[in-house]
C-alpha positions as CSV (number, residue, x, y, z in Angstrom):
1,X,118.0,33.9,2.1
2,X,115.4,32.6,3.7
3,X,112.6,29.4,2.4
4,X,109.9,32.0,2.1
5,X,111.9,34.4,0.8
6,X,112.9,31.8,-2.1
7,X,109.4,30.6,-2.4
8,X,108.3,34.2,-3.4
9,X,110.7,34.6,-5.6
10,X,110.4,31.5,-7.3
11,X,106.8,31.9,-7.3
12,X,106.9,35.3,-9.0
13,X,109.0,34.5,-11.6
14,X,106.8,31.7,-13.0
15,X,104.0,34.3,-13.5
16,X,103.0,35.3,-17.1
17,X,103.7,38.7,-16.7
18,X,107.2,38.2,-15.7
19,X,109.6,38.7,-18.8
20,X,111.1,34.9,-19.8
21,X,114.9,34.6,-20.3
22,X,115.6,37.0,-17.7
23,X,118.8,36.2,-15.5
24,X,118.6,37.0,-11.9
25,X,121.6,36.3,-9.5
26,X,119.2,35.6,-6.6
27,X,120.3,35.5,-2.9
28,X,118.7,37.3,0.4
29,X,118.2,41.2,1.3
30,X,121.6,41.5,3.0
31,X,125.0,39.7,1.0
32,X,126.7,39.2,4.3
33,X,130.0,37.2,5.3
34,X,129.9,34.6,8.2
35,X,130.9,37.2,11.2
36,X,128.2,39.6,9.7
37,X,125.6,36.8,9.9
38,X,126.9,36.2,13.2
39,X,126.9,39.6,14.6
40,X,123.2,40.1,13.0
41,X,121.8,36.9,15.1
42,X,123.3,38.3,17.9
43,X,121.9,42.3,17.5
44,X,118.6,40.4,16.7
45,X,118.7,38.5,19.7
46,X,120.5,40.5,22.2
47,X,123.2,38.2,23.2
48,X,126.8,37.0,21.7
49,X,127.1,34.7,19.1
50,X,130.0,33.8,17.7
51,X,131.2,32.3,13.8
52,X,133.1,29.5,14.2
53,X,134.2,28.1,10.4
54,X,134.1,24.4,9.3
55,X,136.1,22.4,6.5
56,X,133.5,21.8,4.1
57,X,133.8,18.0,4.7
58,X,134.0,18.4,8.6
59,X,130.3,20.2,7.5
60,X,129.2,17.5,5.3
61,X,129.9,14.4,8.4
62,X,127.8,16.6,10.4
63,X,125.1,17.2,7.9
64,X,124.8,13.4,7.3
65,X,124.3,12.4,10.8
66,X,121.3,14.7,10.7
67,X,120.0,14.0,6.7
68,X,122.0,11.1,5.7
69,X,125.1,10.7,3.5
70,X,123.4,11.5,0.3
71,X,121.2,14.7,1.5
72,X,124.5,15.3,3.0
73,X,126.6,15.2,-0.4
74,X,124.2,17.5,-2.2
75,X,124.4,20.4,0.3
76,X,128.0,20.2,0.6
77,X,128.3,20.3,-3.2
78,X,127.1,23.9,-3.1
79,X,129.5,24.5,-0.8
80,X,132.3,22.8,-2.7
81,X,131.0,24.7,-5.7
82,X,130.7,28.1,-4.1
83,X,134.9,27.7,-3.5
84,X,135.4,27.7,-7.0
85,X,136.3,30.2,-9.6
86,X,133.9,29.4,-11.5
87,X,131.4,30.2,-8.6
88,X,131.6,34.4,-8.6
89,X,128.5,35.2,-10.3
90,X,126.7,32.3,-7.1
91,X,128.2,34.7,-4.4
92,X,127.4,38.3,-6.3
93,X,124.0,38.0,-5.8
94,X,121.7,41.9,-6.1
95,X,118.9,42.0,-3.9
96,X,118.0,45.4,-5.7
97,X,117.8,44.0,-8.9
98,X,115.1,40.8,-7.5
99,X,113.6,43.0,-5.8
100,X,112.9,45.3,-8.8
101,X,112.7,42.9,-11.3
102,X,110.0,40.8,-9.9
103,X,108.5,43.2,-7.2
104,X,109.0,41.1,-4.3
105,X,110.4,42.8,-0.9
106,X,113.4,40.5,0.1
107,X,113.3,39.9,4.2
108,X,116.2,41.7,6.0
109,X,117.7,39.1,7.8
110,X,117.9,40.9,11.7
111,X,113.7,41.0,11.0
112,X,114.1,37.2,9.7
113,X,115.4,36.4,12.9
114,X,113.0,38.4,15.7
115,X,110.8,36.7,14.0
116,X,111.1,33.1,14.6
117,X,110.5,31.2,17.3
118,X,113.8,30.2,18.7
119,X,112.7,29.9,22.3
120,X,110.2,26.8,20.7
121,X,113.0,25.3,19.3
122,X,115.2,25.6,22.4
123,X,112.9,24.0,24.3
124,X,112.2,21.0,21.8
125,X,116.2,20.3,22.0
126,X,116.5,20.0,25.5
């Protein structure tokens, strides 16, 4: 799901005409796996790319050189939480029902990725 995505939805379920007590299982228009997400890059961007799997702790040492150890921790807790039993209502989310329930329209994610700038970013890392 992406950060605007989130934001609208989080934004529209504060408002007063929105029913309180509801319980949405949010998450973004498509409930993909990794190689799905991997293969929609790629269609979206016309070249190969690959899903390559980490350890969620191999994850969380790269994370920290990036955010820190403690930013680190809390985004591999999702992760550790998401591997859970207890996590199957997390990874079940219904774009239908957001999307009806709070009339938002939930970004596809091949249009999510024509439509960043990756070729800024490309250049800022090299």
């Amino acid at each position: 799901m992406s950060h605007d995505d989130l934001a609208r939805v989080l934004a529209r379920a504060l408002d007063d005409d929105v029913p309180a007590g509801q319980v949405l299982n949010v998450g973004g228009a498509d409930v993909l796996t990794g190689p799905e997400l991997a293969a929609a890059f790629g269609q979206a961007l016309g070249r190969e790319i690959r899903y390559v799997p980490l350890e969620v702790t191999q994850f969380e040492q790269g994370l920290a050189q990036l955010l820190g150890p403690e930013a680190a921790a809390g985004v591999a807790g999702i992760y550790h939480y998401a591997g859970t039993a207890r996590a199957c209502d997390l990874l079940a989310p219904s774009p239908a029902a957001v999307e009806s329930a709070l009339g938002v329209r939930l970004t596809p994610v091949i249009e999510w990725v024509k439509a960043q700038p990756w070729e800024h970013w490309a250049r800022s890392a090299g």
